[in-house]
C-alpha positions as CSV (number, residue, x, y, z in Angstrom):
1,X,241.4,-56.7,208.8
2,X,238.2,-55.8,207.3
3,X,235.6,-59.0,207.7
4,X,234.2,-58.2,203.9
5,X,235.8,-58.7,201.1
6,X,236.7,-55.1,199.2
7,X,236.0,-56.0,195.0
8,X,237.2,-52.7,193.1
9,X,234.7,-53.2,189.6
10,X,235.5,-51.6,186.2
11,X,233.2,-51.7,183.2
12,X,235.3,-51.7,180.4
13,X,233.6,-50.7,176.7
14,X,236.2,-51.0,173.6
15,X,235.1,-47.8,171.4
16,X,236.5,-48.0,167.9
17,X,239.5,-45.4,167.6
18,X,239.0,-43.5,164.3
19,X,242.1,-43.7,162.5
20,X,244.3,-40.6,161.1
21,X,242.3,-39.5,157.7
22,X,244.9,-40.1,154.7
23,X,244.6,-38.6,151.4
24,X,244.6,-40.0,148.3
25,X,247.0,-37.7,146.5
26,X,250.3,-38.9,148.1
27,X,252.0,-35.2,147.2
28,X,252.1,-33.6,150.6
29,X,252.3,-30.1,148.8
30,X,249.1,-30.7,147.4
31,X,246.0,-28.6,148.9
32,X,242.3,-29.0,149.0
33,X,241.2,-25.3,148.6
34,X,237.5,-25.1,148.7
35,X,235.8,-21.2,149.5
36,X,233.0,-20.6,151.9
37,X,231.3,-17.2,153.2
38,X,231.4,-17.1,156.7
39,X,228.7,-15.3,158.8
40,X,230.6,-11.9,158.5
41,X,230.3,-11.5,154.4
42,X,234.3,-13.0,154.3
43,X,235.7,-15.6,152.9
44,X,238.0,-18.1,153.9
45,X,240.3,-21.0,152.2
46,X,240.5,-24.1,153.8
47,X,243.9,-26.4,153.8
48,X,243.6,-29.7,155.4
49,X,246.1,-31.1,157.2
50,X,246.5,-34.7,158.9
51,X,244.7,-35.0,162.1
52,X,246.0,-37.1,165.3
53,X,242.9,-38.3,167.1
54,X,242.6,-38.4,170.5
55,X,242.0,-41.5,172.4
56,X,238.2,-41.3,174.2
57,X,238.9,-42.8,177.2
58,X,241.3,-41.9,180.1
59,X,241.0,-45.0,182.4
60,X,243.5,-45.3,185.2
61,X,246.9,-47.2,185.3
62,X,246.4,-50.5,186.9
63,X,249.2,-49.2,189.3
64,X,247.1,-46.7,190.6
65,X,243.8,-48.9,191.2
66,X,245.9,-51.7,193.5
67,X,247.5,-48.3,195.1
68,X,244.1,-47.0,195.7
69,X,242.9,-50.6,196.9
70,X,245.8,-51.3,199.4
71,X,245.3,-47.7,200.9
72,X,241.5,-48.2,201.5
73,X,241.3,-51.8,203.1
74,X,244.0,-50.0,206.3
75,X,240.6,-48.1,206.9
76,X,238.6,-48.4,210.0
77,X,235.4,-48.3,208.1
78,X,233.4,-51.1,205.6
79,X,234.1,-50.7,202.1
80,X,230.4,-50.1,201.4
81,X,230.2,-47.4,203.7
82,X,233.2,-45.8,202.3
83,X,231.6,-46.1,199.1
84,X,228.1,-45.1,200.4
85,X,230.2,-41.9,201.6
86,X,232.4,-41.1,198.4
87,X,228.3,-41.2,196.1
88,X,227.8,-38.5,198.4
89,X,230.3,-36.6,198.3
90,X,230.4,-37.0,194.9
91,X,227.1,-35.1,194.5
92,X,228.1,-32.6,196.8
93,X,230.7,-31.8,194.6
94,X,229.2,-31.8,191.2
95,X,226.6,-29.3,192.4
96,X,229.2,-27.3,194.7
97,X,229.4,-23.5,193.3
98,X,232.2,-21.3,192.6
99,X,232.9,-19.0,195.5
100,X,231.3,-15.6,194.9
101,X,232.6,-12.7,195.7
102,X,231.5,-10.6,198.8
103,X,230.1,-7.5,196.5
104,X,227.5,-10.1,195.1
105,X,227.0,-11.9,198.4
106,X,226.4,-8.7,199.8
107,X,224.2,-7.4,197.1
108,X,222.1,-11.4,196.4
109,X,221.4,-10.5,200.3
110,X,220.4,-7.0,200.3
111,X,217.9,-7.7,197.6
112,X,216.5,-11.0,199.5
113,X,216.5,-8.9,202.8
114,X,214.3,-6.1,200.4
115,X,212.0,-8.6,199.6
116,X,211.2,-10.3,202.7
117,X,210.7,-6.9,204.2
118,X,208.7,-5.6,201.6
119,X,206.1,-8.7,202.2
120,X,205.8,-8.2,206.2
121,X,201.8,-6.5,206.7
122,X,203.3,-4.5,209.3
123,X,205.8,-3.0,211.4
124,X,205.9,-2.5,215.3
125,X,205.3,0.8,216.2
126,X,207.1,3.1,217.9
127,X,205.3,2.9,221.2
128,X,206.1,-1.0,221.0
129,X,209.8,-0.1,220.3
130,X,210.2,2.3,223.8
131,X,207.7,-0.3,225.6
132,X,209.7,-3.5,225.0
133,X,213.1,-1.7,224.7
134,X,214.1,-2.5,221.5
135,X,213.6,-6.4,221.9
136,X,211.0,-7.0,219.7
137,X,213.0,-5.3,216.7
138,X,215.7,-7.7,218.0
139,X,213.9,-10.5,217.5
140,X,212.4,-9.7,214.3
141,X,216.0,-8.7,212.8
142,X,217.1,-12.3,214.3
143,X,214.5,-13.6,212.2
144,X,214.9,-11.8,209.4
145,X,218.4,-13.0,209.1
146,X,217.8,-16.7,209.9
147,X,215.3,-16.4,207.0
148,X,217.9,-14.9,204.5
149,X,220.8,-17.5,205.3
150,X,217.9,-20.1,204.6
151,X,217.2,-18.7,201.0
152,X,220.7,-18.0,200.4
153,X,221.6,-21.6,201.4
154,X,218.9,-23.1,199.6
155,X,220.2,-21.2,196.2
156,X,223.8,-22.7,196.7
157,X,224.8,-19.3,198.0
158,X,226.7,-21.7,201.2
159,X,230.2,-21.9,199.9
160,X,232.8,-23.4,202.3
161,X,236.4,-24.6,201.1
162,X,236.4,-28.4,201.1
163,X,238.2,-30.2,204.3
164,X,239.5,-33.7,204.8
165,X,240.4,-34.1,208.7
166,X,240.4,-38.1,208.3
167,X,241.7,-41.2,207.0
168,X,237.6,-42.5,206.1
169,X,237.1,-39.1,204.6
170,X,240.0,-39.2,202.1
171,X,239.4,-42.7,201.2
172,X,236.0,-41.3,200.5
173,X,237.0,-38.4,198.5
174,X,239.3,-40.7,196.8
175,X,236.6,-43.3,195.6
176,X,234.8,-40.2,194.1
177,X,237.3,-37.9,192.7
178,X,240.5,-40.3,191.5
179,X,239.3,-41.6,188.3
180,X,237.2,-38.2,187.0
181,X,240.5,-36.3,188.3
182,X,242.6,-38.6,186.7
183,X,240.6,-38.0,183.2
184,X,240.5,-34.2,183.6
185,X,244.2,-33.8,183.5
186,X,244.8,-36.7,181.0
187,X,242.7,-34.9,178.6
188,X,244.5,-31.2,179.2
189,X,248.2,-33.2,178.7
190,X,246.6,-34.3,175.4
191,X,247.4,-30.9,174.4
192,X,251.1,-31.5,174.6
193,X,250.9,-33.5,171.4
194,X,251.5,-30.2,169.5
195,X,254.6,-30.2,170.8
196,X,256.0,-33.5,171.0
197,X,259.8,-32.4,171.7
198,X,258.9,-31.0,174.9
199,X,260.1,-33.5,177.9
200,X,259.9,-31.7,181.5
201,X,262.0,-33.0,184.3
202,X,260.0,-31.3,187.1
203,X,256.7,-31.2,188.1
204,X,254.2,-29.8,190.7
205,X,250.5,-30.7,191.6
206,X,249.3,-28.1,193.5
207,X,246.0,-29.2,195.3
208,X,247.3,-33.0,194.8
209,X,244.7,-34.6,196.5
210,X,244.6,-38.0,196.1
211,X,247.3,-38.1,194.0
212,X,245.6,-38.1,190.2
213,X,247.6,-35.9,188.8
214,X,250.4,-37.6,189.9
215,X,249.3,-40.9,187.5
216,X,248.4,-38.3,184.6
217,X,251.9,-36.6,184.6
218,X,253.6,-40.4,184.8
219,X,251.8,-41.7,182.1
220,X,252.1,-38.6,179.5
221,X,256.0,-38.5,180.7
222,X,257.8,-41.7,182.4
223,X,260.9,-40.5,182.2
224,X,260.1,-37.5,184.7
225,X,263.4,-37.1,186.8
226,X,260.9,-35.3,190.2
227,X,257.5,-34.8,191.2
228,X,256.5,-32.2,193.7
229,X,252.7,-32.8,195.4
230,X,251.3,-29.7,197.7
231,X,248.3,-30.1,199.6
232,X,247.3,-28.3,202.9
233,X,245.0,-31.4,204.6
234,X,247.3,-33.7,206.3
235,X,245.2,-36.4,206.0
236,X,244.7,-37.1,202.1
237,X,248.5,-36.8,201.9
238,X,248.9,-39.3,204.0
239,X,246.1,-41.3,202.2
240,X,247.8,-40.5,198.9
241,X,251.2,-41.9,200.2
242,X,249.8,-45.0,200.7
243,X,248.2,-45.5,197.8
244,X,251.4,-44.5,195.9
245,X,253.5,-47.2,198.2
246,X,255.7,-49.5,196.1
247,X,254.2,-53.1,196.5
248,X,257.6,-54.9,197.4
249,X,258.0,-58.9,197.5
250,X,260.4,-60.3,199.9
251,X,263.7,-60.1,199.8
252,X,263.4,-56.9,196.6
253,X,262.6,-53.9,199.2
254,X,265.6,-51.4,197.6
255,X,264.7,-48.9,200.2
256,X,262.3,-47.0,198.1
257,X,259.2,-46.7,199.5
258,X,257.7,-45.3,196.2
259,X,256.2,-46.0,193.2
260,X,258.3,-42.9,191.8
261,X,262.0,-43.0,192.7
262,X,261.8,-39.1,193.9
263,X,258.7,-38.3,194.6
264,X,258.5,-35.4,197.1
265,X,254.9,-35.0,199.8
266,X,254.5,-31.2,201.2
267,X,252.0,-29.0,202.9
268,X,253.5,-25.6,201.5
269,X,255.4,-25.0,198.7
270,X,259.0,-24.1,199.0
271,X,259.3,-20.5,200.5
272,X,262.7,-20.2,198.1
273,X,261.4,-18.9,194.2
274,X,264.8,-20.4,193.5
275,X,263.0,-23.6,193.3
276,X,261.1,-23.9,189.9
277,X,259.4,-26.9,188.0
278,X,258.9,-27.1,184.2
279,X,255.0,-27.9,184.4
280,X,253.0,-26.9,187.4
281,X,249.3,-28.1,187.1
282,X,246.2,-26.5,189.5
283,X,243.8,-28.8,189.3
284,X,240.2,-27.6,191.1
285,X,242.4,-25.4,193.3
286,X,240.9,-21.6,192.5
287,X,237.4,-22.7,193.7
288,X,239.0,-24.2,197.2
289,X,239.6,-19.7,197.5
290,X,237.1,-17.5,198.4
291,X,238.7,-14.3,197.8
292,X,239.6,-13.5,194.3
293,X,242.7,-11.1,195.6
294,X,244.3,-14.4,197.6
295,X,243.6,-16.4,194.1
296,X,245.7,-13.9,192.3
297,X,247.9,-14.2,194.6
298,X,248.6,-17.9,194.4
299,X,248.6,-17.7,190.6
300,X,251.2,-15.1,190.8
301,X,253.4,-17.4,193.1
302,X,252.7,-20.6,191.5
303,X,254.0,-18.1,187.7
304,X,256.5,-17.1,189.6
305,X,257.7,-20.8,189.6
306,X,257.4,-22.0,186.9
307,X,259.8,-22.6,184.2
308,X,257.2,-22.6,181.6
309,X,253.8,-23.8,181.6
310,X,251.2,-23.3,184.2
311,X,247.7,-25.7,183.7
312,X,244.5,-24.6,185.9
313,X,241.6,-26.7,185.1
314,X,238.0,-26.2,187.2
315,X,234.8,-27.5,186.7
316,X,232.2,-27.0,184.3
317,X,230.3,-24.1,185.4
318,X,230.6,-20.4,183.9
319,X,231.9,-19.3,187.2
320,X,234.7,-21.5,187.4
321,X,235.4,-20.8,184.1
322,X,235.0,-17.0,184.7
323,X,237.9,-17.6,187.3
324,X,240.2,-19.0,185.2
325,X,239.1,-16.2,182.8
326,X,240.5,-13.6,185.9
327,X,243.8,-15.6,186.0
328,X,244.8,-15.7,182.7
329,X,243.8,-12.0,182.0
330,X,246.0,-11.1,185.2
331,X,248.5,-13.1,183.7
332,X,248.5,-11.5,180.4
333,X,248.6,-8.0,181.3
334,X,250.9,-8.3,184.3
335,X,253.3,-9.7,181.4
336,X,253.1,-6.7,179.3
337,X,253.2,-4.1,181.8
338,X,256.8,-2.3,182.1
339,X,258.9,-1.7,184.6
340,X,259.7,1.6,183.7
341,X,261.8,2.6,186.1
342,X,263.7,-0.5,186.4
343,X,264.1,-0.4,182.6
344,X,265.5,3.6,182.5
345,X,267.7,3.2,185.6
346,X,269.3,0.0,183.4
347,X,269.7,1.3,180.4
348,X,271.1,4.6,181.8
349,X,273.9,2.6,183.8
350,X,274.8,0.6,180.4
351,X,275.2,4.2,178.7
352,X,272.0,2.7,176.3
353,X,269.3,5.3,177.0
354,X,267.7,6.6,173.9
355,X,265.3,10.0,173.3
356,X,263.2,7.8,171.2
357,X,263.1,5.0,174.4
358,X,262.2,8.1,176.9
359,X,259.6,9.4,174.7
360,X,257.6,5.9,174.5
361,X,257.7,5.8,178.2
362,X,256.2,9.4,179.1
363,X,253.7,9.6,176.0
364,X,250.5,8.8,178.5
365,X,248.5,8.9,175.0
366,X,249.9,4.8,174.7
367,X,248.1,1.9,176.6
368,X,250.6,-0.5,178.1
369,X,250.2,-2.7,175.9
370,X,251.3,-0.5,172.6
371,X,254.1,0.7,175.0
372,X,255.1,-2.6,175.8
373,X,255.5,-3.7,171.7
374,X,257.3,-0.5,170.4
375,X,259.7,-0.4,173.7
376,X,260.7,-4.1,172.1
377,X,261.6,-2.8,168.9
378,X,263.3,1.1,170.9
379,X,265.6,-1.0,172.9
380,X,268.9,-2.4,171.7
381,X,269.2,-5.8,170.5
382,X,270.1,-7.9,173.2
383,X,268.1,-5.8,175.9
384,X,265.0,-7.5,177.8
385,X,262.6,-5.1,178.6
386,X,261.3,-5.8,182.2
387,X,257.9,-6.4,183.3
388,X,255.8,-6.9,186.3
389,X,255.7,-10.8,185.4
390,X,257.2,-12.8,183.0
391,X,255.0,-12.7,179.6
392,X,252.5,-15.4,179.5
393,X,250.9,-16.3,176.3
394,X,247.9,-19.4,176.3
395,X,249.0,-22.2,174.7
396,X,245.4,-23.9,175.0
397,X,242.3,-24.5,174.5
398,X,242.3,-20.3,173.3
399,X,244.4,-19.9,169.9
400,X,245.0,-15.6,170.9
401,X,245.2,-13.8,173.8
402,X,242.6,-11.2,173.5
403,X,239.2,-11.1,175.6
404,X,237.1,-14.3,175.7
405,X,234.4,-13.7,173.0
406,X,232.5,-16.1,174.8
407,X,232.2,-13.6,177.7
408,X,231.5,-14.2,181.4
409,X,228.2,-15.8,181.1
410,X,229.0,-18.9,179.2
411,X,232.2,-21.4,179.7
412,X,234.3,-22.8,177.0
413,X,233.9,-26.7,178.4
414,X,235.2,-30.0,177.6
415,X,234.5,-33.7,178.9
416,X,236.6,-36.7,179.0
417,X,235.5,-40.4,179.4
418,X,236.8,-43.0,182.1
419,X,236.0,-46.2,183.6
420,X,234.9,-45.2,187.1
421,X,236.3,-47.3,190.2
422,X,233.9,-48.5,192.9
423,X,234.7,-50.3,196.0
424,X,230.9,-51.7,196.9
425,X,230.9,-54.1,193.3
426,X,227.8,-52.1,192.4
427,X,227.0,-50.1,189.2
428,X,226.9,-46.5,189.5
429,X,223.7,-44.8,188.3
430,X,225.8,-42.4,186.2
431,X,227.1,-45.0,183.9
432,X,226.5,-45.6,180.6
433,X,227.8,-48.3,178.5
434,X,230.6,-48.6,181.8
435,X,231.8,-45.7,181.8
436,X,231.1,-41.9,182.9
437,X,231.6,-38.7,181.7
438,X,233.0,-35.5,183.3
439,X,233.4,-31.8,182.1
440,X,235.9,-29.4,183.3
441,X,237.6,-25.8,181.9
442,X,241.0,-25.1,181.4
443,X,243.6,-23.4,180.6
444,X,247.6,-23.5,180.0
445,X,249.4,-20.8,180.0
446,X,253.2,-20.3,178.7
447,X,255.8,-18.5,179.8
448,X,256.7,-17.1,176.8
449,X,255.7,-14.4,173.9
450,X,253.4,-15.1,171.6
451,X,254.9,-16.4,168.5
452,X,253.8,-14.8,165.5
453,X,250.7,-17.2,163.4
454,X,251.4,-19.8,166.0
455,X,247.9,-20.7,167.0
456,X,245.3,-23.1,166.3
457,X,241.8,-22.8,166.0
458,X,239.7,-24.2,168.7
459,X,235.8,-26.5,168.0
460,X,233.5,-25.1,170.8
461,X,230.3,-27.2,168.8
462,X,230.4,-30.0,166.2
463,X,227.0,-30.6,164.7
464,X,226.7,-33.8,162.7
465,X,223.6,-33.7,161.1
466,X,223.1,-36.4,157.8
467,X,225.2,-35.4,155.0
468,X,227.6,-32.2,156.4
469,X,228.7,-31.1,159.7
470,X,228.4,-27.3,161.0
471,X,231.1,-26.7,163.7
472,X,231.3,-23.2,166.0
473,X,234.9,-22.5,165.7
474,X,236.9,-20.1,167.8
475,X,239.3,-17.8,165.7
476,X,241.7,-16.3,166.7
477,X,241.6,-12.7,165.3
478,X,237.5,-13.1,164.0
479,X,235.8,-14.2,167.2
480,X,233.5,-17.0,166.9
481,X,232.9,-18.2,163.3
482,X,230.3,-20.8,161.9
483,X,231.7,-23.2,159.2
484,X,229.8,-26.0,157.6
485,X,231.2,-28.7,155.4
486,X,229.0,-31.0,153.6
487,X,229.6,-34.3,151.8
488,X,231.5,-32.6,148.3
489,X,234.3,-31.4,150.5
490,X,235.7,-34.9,150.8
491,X,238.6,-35.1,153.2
492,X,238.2,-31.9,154.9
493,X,234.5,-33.3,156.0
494,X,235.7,-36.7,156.7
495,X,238.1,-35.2,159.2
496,X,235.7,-32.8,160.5
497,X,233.3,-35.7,161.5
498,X,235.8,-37.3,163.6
499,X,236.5,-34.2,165.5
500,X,234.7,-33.4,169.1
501,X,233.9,-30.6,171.0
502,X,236.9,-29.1,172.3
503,X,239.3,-30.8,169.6
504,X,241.3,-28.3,167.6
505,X,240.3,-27.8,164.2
506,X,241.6,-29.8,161.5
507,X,242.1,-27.7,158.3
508,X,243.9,-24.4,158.2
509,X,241.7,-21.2,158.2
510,X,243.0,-18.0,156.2
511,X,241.1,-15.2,155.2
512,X,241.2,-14.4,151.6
513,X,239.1,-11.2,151.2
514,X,236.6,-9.5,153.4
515,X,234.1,-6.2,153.6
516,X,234.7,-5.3,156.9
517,X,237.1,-2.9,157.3
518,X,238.7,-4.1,160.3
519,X,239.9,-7.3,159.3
520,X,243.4,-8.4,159.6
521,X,245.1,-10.3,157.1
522,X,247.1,-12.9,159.1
């Protein structure tokens, strides 16, 4: 038993939930059409729509803070030195970098190498060099590379994938990571609302960790029938079992240890592709990989596995979000790529091979994409035509599934708000008002064609300023447009204020004529 007491503290603030903007004209065929001129000299109609606001906080279940408690008084260590521990790490982890790749490691260290070189008064001459046999060269190279690993470290250029070989150091983790982890992937399930019908059975947390996504996945869906969690360290599974023990009175154990009824712990994942899940969530896994080809790799096994949605949220920064970026363009065009000689041999044993089929497949003057669209319309109805992967098409935050306009440079981010847990009775420095903020990328991906003007417009920044808001949108066929509503545009502006960054847009965007001839009509 621990000799101090362990006081788990939450700072709860009560933020006043907007409600859903009602119009006064009580026909529901009735529209608002009001016309503004975008940045690109065309104009749109607006059509508003009702709005469901989100909720701003994402606090964990009380289940999962007296799981979290009983698990970290078992450990050795004080539970202000596990807290001491988890601040830390913490900050190790916020200002952690996405794992480069070895080309620009390679190059960041040939041009640091060029520089230090290029600043030495001298070099030994080669009279020293026979002299000394070759040791003096050796021990300025020595040098020379101690002095690059120490500018390379210094500029975050130290990746190393995160390990947990203890009990201490999962508790630790825990204390840091549970409630912002827990928030992330509350927030991404938010996006589910769209699509309210849609109740999976199965799950998979891949990279569980401490078990947050676990909580997220419960509360969204209590009705889940099994829950898979894969994660390679040994010792925050174990930590995350005990957390996610059932507390039993005496005399009610029913031989479930859990707080889930089937609830399954593993290391790997199920060799067997036989085994799918309806929603299998990445959460922080793709920067835990240093090599982009063994990411791909796991994104195509975890696609591989799932029955439809795959969600892979990273942190903040453009590189994370530039890895996700590689995943869901791998994704995309794995989808559309034929099989063509799995489709041909096929067809030909079903006596359905056509001239017009044959010629699609050996015109090289077609991208794979165009070959991919008029092979579904050459093939006979009823016919799949096969692909490398399964078609994916992102269901969120991006409303098409063209290139990022945002490029490589920048990340499309979001931030979610929680009440953080601390086990040292303290306030964090980070608060404010009780609670803390994180930011994170994502992205869920469906497996599933693209259905045709199914997609929703996405706020990257919403500027209130006095009397009308001026909101980035991203579109899906026009890029990134600019739209401001002022005061006279009544509903549409009320709803717009209410909106955040990262929300989708409220009112229904249609082009009505343009100059450039480019534009598509959709």
């Amino acid at each position: 038993m621990l000799q101090n007491r362990l006081f788990f503290r939450q700072f709860c603030v009560n933020f006043a939930t907007s409600s859903a903007v009602k119009p006064e004209n009580p026909n529901p065929n009735s529209t608002n059409l009001v016309f503004l001129e975008s940045v690109k000299n065309s104009i749109h109609k607006f059509r508003i729509f009702k709005a469901v606001n989100s909720r701003k906080e994402f606090n964990l279940p009380q289940k999962a803070i007296d799981g979290l408690r009983n698990a970290v008084v078992t450990c050795d260590r004080p539970a202000k030195q596990l807290q001491n521990e988890a601040d830390q790490l913490a900050n190790k982890l916020e200002q952690r970098r996405f794992p480069e790749s070895p080309e620009k490691l390679k190059k960041v260290r040939d041009e640091v190498k060029k520089k230090l070189k290029s600043g030495k008064k001298g070099e030994i001459s080669d009279f020293d060099k026979e002299a000394f046999g070759g040791k003096v060269q050796e021990a300025q190279n020595y040098e020379l590379r101690n002095e690059v690993d120490r500018i390379m470290k210094k500029a975050n250029f130290n990746w190393k994938p995160l390990e947990i070989t203890s009990k201490e150091a999962a508790a630790a983790y825990s204390l840091a990571r549970l409630a912002p982890n827990y928030a992330e992937i509350a927030r991404v399930l938010e996006e589910f609302n769209r699509i309210p019908d849609f109740k999976p059975e199965t799950v998979l947390d891949y990279g569980s960790g401490s078990g947050a996504g676990f909580w997220a996945t419960t509360s969204r869906w209590p009705d889940l029938k099994e829950i898979t969690m894969v994660d390679l360290s040994d010792a925050i599974m174990k930590f995350s079992m005990d957390s996610l023990r059932k507390e039993t009175d005496a005399g009610s154990d029913d031989g479930r240890p859990f707080v889930h009824n089937n609830i399954n712990f593993r290391r790997h994942l199920i060799p067997s592709l036989n085994t799918t899940y309806d929603v299998i969530i990445a959460h922080r896994m793709l920067c835990e990989i240093g090599s982009s080809e063994t990411r791909l790799q796991m994104i195509e096994s975890l696609w591989k596995r799932t029955n439809r949605f795959l969600i892979l949220i990273e942190s903040s920064r453009s590189e994370a979000f530039g890895g996700i970026l590689e995943a869901r363009d791998f994704l995309l065009t794995q989808g559309t790529l034929v099989d063509y000689r799995r489709l041909l041999k096929t067809l030909e044993e079903k006596v359905m091979l056509s001239p017009k089929v044959v010629r699609i497949v050996e015109d090289y003057n077609l991208s794979d994409y165009e070959k991919f669209v008029l092979l579904n319309e050459a093939v006979p109805p009823g016919e799949v035509v096969p692909t490398i992967l399964p078609t994916a098409t992102v269901m969120a935050p991006c409303p098409h599934d063209l290139g990022c306009p945002l490029g490589v440079h920048k990340a499309c981010t979001f931030s979610s708000r929680y009440q953080p847990i601390r086990a040292d009775g303290r306030r964090s420095e980070k608060e404010a008002d009780g609670t803390e903020e994180t930011k994170f990328t994502f992205m869920i991906l469906e497996k599933a064609p693209r259905k045709i003007n199914a997609h929703t417009e996405r706020i990257l920044k919403n500027r209130k300023l006095g009397g009308h808001v001026t909101c980035d949108v991203c579109t899906a066929f026009r890029g990134i447009q600019r739209v401001t509503l002022s005061k006279k545009h009544g509903e549409m502006y009320t709803a717009m204020r209410t909106r955040r960054d990262g929300d989708v847009l409220p009112i229904n965007l249609r082009t009505v004529t343009s100059s450039g001839i480019f534009d598509v009509d959709n």
